[in-house]
N, C-alpha and C positions, 0 to 999 in steps of 0.2 A: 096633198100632192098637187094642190091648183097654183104653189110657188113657181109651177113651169110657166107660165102663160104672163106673168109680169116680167118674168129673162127675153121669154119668147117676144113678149112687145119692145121691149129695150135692146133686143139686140137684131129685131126690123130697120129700127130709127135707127141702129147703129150704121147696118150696110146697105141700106136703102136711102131714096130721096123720099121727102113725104109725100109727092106726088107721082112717085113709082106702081105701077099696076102689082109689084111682087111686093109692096109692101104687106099685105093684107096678108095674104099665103103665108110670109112668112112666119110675120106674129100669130097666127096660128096653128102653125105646125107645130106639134109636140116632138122637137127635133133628139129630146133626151133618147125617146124609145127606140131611136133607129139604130144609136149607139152604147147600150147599156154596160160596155166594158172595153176598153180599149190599154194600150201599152204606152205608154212612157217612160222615158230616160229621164230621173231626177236632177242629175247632175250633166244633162248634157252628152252623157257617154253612155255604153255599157254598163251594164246589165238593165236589160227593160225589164220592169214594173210593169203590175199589173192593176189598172184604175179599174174599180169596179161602182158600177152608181149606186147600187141598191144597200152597199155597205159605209156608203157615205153620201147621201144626198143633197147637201151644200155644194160640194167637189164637183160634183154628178152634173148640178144644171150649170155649175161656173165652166165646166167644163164643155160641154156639150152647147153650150149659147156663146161661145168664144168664137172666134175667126179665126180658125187655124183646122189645119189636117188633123184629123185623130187615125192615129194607126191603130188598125182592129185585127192586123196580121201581122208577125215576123214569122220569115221561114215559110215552115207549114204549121207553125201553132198560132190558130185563132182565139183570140181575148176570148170570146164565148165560151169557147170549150177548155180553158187553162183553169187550173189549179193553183191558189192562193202564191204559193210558192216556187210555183213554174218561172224561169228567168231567160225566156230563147235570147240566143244568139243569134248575129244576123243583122240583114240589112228587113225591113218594110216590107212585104208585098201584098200587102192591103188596107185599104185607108178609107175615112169618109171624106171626102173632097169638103177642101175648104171653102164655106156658105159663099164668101164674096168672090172666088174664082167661080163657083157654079151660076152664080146671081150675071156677071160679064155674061157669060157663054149663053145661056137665057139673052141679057138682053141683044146680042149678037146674032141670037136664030131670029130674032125679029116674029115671034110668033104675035100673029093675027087671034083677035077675040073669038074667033070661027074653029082655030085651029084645037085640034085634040094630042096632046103632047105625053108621052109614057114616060 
């Protein structure tokens, strides 16, 4: 499972500069775990899919080391709690924000070495 942490460093360098303070943080963060199952549309359309990492762990880190939104809700069915064969309908209402809009918004708060950030 240490295949996370060579994505993890290659997709620092991806949305970072190498001189970036959130380089580090990045490549470090096991960013798979936050996400362990999330919904996609294959074709672009309805019916969402359900990605699950633990059932496919190639997919899992390509997935989750990408730059892009992962939807972890439609409706009120969360990828966590769905079933193989569960197909909601529906728009999104829950997501993991995509790493390079959250990396902007970081660099934007201008936090200070001092500062302590939740």
């Amino acid at each position: 499972m240490d295949d996370w942490k060579l994505h993890a460093e290659q997709f620092a360098a991806r949305i970072t500069h190498s001189t970036s303070r959130w380089l580090q943080p990045i490549a470090t963060s096991p960013r798979h775990l936050l996400v362990p199952r999330w919904w996609y549309q294959p074709r672009g359309g309805e019916p969402w899919e359900l990605g699950d990492g633990l059932a496919d762990l190639p997919c899992w880190l390509r997935t989750a080391y990408g730059d892009r939104t992962l939807v972890t809700q439609v409706g009120r069915l969360h990828a966590d709690h769905a079933q193989p064969d569960d197909h909601p309908a529906g728009r999104p209402t829950s997501s993991s924000t995509k790493p390079s809009l959250t990396l902007r918004l970081l660099r934007h708060l201008l936090v200070d070495d001092d500062a302590e950030v939740l």
